[in-house]
DOMI-722931 format. One record per atom (N, C-alpha, C): x, y, z. Coordinates in steps of 0.02 Angstrom, whole numbers, plus 50000, padded with zeros to 5 digits. Example, Ala and Ser with C-alpha at 12.3 -4.5 7.8 and 13.67 -1.06 7.14 Angstrom:
<pts>
506604971650390 506154977550390 506604983550390 506424988850354 506844994750357 506455000250394 
</pts>
This chain:
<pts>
500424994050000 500005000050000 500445006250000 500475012349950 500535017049956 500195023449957 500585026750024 500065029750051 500185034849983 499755040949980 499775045849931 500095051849975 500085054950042 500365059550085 500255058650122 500665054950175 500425056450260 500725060350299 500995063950335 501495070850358 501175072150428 501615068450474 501125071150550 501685073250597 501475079250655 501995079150689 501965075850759 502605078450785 502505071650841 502805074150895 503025073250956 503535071651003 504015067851027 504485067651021 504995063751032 504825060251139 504745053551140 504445053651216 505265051051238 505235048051311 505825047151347 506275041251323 505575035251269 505905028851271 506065030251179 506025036651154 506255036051070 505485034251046 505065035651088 504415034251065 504005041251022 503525039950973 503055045850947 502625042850942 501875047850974 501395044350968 500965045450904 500785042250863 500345044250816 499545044350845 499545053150791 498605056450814 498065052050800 497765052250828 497275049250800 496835049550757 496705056650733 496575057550644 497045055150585 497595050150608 497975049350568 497515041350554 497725038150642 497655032150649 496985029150616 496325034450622 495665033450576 495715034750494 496145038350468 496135038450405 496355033850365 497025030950388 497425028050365 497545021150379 497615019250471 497695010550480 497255009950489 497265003250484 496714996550517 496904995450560 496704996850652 496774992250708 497014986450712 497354984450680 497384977150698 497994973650754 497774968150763 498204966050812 498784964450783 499404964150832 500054963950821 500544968650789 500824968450747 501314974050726 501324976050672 501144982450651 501054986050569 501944988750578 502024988950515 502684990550494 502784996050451 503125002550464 503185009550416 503655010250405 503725012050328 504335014450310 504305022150301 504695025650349 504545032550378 505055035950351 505055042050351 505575048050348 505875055150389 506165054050430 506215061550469 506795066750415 506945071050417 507355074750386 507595072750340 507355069550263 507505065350222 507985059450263 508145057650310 508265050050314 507945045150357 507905040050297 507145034950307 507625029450345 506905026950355 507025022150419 506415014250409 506405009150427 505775008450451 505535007550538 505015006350542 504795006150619 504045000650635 503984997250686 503474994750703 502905001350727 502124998650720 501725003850753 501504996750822 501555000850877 501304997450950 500915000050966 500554996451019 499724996151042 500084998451135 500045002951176 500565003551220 500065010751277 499865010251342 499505015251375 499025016651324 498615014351317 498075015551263 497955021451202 498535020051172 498625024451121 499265020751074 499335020951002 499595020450934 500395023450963 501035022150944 501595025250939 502035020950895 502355023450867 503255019950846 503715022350876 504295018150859 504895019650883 505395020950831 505845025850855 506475030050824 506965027050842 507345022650784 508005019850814 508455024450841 508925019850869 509515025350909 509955028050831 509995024450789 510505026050752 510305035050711 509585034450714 508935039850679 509255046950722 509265045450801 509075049450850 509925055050845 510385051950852 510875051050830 511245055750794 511195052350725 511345055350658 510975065150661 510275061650684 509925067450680 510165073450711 510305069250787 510495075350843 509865075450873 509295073150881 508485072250932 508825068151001 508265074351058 508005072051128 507445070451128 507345068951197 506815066851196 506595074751229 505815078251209 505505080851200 505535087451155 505995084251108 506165087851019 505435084850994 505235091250945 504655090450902 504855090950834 504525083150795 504795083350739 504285082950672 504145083450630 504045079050569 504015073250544 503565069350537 503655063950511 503145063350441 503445058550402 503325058550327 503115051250320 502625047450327 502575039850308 502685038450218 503095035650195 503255031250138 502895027250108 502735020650154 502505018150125 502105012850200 501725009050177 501535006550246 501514997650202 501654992850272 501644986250243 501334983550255 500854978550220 500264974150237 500424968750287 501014966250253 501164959850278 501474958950379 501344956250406 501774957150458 502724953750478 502854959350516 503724953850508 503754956050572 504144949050576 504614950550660 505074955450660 505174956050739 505554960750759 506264960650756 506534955650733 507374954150701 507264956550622 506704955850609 506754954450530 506654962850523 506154965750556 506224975150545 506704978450567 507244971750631 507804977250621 508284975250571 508394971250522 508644969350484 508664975550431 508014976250423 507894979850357 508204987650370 507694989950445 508154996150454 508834997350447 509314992750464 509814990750490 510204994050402 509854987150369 510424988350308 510024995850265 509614997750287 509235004350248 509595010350285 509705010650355 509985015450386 510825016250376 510965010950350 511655009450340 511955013850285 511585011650235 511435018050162 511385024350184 510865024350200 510395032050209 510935037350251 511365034150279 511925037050358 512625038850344 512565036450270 513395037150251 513745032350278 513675026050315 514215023150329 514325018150294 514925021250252 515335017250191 515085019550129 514565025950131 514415029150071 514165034350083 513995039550049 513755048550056 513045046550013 512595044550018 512025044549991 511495048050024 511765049150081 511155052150152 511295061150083 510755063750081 510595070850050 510705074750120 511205079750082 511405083850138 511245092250132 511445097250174 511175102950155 511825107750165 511845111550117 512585115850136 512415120850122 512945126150175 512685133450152 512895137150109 512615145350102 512445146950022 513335147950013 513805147550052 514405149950022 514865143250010 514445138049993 514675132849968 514445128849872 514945130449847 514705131149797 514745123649754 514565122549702 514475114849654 514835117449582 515435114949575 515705118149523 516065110649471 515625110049424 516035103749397 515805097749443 515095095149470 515205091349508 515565091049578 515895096949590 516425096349643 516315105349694 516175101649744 516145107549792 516625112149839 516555116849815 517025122349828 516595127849894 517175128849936 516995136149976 517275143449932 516585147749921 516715152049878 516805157349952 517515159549960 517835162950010 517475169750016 517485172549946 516795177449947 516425180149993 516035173449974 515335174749997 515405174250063 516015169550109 516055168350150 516165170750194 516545177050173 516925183950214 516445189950209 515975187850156 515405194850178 515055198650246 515265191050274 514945194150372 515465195550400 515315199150452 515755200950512 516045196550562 516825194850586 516845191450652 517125196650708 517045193650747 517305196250821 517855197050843 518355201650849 519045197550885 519505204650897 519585201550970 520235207650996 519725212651015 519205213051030 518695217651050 518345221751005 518505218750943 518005222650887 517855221250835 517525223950817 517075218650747 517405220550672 517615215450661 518195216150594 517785213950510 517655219550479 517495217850418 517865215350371 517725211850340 518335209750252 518145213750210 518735214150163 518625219550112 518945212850053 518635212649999 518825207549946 518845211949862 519345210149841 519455213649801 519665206949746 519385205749675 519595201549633 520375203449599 520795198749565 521265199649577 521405193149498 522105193149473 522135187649416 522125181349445 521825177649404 521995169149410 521195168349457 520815173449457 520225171149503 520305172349573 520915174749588 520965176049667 520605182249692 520835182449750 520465186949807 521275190449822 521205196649849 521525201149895 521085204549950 521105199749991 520845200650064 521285205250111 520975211650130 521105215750165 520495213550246 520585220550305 520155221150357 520035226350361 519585228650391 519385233450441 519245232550506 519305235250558 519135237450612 518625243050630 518155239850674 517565247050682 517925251150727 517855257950690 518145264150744 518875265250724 519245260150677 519775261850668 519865264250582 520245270250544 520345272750501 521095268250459 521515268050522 521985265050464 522005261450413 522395260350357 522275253550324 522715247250348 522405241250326 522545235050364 523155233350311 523625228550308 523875223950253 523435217750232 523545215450169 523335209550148 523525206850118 523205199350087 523425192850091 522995191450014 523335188149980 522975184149913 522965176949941 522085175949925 521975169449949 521445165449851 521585158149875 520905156949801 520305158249825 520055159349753 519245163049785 518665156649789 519135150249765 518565144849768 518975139849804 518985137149863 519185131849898 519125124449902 519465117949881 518855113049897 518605112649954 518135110649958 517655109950025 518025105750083 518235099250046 518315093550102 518915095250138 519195096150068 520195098550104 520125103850161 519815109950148 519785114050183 519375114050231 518915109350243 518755107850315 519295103150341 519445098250320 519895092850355 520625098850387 520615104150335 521295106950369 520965112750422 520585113850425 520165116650479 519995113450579 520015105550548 519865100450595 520645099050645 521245100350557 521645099450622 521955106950645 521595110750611 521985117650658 521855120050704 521125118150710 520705119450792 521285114350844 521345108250812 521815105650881 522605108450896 522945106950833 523645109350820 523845117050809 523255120350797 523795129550759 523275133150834 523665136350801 523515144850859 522895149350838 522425149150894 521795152150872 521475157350919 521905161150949 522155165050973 521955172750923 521725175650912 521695182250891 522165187850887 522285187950940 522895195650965 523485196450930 523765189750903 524275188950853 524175187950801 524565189550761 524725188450693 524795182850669 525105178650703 525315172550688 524805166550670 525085163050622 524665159850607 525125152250574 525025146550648 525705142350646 525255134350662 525575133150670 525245124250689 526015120150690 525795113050751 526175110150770 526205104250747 526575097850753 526495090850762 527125089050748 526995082150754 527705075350751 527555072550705 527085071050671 527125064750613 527325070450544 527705070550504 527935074950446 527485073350415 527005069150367 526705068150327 526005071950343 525825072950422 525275076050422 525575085250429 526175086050439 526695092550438 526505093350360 526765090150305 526635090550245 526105092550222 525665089450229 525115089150196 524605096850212 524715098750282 524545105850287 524735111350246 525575111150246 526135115150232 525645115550153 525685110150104 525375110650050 524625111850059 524335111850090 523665116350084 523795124650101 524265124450131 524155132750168 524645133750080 524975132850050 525385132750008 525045136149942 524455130049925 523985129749876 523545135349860 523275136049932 522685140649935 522695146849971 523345147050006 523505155150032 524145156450022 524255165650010 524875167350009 525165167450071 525615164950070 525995163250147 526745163650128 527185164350179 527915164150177 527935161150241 528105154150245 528125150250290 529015149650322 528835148550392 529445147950452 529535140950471 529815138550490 529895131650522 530525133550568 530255128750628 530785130150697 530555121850733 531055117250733 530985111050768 531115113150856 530645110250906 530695109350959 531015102750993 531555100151011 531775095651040 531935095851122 531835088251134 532135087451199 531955082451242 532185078551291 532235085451357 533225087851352 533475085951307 534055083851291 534375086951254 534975087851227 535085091851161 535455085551132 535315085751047 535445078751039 536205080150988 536545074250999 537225075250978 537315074950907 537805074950860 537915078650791 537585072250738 537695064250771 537275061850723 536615059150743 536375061550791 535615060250801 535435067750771 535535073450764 535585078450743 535565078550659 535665075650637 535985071550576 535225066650514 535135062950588 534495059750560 533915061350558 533725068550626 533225071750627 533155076050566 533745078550542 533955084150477 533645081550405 533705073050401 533735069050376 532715068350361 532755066950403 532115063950434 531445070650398 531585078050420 531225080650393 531355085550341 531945081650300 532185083350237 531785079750162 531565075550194 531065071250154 530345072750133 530105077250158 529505082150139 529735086850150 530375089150116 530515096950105 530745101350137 530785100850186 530965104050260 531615104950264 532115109550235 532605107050254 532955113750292 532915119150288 532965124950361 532715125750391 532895124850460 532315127850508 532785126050570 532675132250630 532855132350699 532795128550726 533285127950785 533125121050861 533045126350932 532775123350944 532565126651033 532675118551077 532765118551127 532795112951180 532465114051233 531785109151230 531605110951262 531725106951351 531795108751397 532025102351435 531545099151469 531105102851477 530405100451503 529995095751466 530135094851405 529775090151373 529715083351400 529095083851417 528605076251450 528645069851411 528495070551336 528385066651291 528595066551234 529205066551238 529735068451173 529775065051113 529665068951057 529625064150981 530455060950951 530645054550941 531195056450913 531435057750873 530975062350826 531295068450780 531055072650791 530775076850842 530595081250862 529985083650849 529705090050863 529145091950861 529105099250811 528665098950765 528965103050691 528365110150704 528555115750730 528155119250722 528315125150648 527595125850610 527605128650551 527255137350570 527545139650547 527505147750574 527305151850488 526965158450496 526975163750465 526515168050489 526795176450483 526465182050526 526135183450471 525305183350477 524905186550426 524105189850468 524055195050521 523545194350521 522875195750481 522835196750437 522275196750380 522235185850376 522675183750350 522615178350346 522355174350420 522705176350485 522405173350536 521635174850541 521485180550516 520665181050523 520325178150481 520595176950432 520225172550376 520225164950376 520675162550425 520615158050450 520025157750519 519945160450550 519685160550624 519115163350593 518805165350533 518175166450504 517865161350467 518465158450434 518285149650401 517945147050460 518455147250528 518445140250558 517615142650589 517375147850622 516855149350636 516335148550576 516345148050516 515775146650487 515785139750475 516155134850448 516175127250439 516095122350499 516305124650550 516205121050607 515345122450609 515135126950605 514385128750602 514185121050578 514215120050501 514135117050459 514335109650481 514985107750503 514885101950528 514505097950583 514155102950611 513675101150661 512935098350648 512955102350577 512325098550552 512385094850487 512975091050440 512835088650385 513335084150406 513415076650394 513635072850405 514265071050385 514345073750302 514715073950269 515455078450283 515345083050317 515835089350324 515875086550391 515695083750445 515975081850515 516395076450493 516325072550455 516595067050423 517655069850442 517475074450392 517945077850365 518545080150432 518055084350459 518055087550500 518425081850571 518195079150568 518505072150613 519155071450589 519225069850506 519935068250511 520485071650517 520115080850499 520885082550527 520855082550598 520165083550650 520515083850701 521005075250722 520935071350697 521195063650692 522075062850667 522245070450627 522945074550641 523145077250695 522505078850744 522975083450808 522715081450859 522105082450883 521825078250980 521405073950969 521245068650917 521025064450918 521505057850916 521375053450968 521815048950957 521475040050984 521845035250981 521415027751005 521985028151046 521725024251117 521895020951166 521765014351170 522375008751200 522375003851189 522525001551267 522274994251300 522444992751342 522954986151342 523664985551358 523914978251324 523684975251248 523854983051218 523794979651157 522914981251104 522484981051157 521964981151139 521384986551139 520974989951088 520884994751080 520144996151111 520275000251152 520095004451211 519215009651198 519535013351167 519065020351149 519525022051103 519155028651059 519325036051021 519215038851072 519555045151067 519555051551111 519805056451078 519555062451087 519805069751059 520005072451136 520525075351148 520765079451207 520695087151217 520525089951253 520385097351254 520635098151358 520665105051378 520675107851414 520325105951466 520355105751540 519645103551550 519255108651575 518675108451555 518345115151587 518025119051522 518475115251471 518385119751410 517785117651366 517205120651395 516445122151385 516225119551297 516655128051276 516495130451209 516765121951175 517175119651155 517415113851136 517185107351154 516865103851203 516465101751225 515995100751183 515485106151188 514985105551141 514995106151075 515595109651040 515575109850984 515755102550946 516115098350979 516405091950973 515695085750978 515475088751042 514705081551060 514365082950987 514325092550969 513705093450892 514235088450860 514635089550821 515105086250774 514875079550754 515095075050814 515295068050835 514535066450817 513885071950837 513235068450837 513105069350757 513275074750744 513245076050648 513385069450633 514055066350642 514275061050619 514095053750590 513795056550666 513295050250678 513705042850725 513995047150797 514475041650843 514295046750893 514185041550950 514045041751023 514425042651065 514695047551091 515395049351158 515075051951244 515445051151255 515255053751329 515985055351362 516035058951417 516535061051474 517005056051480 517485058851465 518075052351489 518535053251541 518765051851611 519035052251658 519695055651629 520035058151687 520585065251636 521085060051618 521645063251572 522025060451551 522615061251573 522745068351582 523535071651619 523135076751667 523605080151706 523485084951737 523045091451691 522425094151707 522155099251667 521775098751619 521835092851586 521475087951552 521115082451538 520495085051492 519965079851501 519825078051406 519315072451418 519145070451345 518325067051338 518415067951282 517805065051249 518005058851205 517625053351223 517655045751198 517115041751173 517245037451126 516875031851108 517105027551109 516615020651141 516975015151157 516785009751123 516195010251110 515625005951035 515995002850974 515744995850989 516044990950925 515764996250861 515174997050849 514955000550794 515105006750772 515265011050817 515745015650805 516555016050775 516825011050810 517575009750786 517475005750706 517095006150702 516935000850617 516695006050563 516245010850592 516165016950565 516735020550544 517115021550598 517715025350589 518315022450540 518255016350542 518575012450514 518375013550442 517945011950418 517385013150366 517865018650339 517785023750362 517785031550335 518425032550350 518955028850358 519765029950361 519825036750392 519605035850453 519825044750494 520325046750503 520765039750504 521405040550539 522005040150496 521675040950413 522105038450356 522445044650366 522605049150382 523235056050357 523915055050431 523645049650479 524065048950529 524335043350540 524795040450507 524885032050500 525105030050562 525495033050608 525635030650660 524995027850727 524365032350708 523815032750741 523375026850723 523555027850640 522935023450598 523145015650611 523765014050629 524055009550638 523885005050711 523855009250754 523735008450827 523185005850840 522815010050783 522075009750783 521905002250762 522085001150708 521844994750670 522024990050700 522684988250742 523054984650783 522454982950825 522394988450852 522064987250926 521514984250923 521094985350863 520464982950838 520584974650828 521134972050774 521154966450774 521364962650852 521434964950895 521544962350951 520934961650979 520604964350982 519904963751027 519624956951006 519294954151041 519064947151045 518694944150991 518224950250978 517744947950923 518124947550851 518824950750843 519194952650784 519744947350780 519994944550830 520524940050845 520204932350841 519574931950851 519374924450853 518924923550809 518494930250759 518354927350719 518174932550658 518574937550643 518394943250590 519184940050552 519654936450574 520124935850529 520174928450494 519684923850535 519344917450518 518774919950452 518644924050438 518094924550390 518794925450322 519334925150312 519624925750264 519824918350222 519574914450287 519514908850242 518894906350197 518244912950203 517834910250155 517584918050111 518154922350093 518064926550040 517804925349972 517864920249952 517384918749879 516744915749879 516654910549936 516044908249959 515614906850021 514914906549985 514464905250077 514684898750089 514404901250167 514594896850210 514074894950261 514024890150306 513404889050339 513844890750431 513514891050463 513844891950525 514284886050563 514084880450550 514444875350564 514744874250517 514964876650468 515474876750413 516144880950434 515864886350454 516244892150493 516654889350548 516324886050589 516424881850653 516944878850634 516964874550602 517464868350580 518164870750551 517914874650506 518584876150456 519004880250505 518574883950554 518894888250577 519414885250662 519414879950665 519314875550714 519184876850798 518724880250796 518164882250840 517534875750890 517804876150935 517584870050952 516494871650951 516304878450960 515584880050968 515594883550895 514854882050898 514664885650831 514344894450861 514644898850845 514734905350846 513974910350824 513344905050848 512824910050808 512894917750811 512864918950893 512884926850904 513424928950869 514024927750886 514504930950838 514224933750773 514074930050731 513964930350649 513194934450653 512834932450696 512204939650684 512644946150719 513054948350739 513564954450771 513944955650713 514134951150659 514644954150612 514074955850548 513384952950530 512974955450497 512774961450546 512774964850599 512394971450588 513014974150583 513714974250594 514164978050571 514284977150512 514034974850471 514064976150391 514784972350368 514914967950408 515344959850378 515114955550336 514624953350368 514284946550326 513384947850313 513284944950278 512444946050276 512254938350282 511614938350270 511314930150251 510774929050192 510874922050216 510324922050137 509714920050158 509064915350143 508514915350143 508514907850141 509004903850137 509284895750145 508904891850186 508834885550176 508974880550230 509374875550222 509924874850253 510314876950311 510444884050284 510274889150312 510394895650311 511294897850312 511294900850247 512094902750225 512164909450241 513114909450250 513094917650254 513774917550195 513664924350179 514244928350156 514394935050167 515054934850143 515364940850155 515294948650104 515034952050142 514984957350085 515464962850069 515264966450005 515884971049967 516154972250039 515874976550066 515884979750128 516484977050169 516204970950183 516594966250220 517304964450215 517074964250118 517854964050099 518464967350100 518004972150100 518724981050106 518614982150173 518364980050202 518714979750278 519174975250295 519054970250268 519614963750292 520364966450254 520134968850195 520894971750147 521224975550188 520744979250215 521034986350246 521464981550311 521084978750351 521534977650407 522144971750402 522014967950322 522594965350344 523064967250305 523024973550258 523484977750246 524084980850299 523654982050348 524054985350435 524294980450470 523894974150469 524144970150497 524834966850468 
</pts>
């Protein structure tokens, strides 16, 4: 049966429940006993849901994955859109099945099909989306106690010459040639890691960022390279030590290989956690450019809070600077992003993010002195993340990561046993045997079908296989491995 328009609103209750009106329930269902089944829509992403008979009144339920993605509490008022409604009845494994692999799609995880919404200074050029800097600098930000306008002036090759103003102040500012069309992703991902790693700070000019792994040093250096005029500094921090002429030698060595090859030493002696090639900070005084940065980062962070796609992003660079996996003996622990503790503004901007995303964190006991974090500890999360290679620009991280994952129990006894049946199904006591497993593993194998490993078929003896999905996960990890 399809309906022709159904559109009702609702309340979000304590248990993920909405009750449907009852001018709905007379127009449209039949009373009947047991469980009607909807294929629903909140904010273009569909779902399906049972309707229950519950305190004498009609409701469905909002999966967690819905609630989530969305960013809904409970007593958020929403929209709902019915699709399509089903005659037939199905159990309650079998509707979460369907949601399961429909929400899977609809969510981006392991694909961008979820329809997203971006704002107007994001532009579609060739298929390919660009921040038109423009449009982007037309508003005002805040900083140093006063409200700083951009002045944009076109320029050859399509660029911008970005100047400032200051309210109340006459002088003229200096400025900076930046491109007037950005890609989107790059320039959020280098956004993600500058909130953790660079200086965001106002009062200065400066406009620098830190780290130890060179390749994620690189890969900035060439964005700030690409898309802004810059005259870049480099100054290595070492220590707690000063290191002698041929450890001196290999560090020289070391970040001579992405280009690096002048730059200052400082010693530091206090260093807690010393890299052994040191710690590469990248420098240049531009403040027009620092504001145009700290005006980016205030409008896209906007943006990653509500489109799934750009937190995505947005994750991996912070996954260059305070995002990192913890492992216990080996075995992987949580994600965590690190911040200040106390530090409010970040906090929340990180829970919106993480919920854009569509992954679940909470408070994590401090880490060092002064410091606290935000974590996820969820099999389905770390598979997500996995999914979406967050940690691909940090190999030392991404490495730890995947490690730690194949260590965990469910990955060690039987996600690397499924490589013995990559071309064909298999039945569960097939699994059992080959794998030489003394029990046959049901729960297991319904746990690696909702993580999008294996599916099943419709058999008797009921077969499973491994899907695309499945497969480029197994590549991926035993690539690391």
């Amino acid at each position: 049966m399809k309906p022709q328009e159904i559109i009702f609103n609702g309340i979000i209750g304590k248990r993920n429940n909405v009750t449907i009106p009852n001018r709905i329930l007379n127009k449209y269902f039949l009373k009947t006993q047991g469980t009607s089944v909807l294929l629903l829509e909140i904010k273009n992403m569909k779902f399906y849901s049972n309707v229950s008979y519950q305190n004498f009144s009609y409701s469905l339920y909002l999966p967690k994955l819905v609630t989530r993605s969305l960013n809904l509490n409970s007593g958020d008022k929403i929209k709902i859109k019915v699709i399509d409604i089903l005659k037939k009845k199905l159990s309650r494994s079998d509707i979460s099945k369907l949601s399961f692999e429909l929400l899977r799609q609809e969510s981006s995880i392991g694909t961008n099909s979820t329809k997203q919404t971006y704002s107007n200074f994001i532009r579609t050029i060739d298929d390919t989306k660009y921040v038109d800097m423009q449009k982007l600098l037309s508003s005002k930000i805040e900083a140093n106690n006063h409200i700083v306008s951009f002045l944009a002036e076109n320029v050859q090759n399509n660029d911008l010459l970005i100047s400032y103003k200051l309210d109340n102040v006459k002088r003229k500012s200096r400025s900076v040639v930046i491109k007037r069309h950005i890609l989107l992703y790059p320039f959020v991902q280098f956004l993600g890691f500058y909130i953790g790693d660079g200086t965001t700070t106002p009062s200065t000019g400066s406009v620098s960022f830190i780290n130890t792994s060179r390749d994620v040093i690189k890969w900035n250096i060439d964005f700030l390279k690409t898309n802004f005029e810059s005259s870049l500094k480099y100054h290595l921090v070492y220590g707690p030590i000063k290191p002698n002429k041929k450890v001196s030698e290999k560090i020289r060595k070391f970040w001579s290989e992405v280009e690096i090859k002048n730059f200052n030493w400082s010693i530091n002696k206090g260093y807690k956690n010393p890299s052994k090639f040191g710690t590469m900070r990248v420098n240049t005084i531009s403040m027009p450019l620092k504001l145009v940065i700290l005006k980016s980062l205030e409008e896209i962070s906007k943006q990653a809070t509500k489109n799934a796609t750009i937190a995505k992003f947005f994750l991996k660079g912070l996954a260059m600077s305070d995002m990192y996996p913890t492992t216990k003996n080996g075995i992987l622990e949580s994600i965590s992003i690190a911040f200040k503790e106390g530090d409010k503004k970040s906090i929340n901007l990180y829970r919106k993010i993480f919920g854009a995303y569509g992954v679940k964190v909470k408070n994590n006991s401090k880490r060092v002195e002064n410091t606290t974090a935000l974590s996820t500890y969820r099999m389905e999360d770390f598979i997500k993340i996995l999914i979406d290679n967050i940690f691909e620009f940090h190999e030392v991280r991404k490495t730890k990561f995947i490690r730690g994952l194949l260590n965990m129990d469910l990955f060690s006894r039987y996600v690397e046993r499924l490589k013995l049946f990559l071309d064909e199904p298999f039945t569960a006591e097939e699994f059992a045997k080959k794998s030489g497993l003394s029990d046959i593993p049901y729960e297991q194998l319904v746990r690696l079908i909702k993580l999008g490993f294996l599916n099943k078929m419709d058999t008797y003896p009921r077969l499973y296989f491994i899907t695309t999905q499945g497969k480029e996960l197994l590549n991926r990890l035993i690539d690391v491995n």
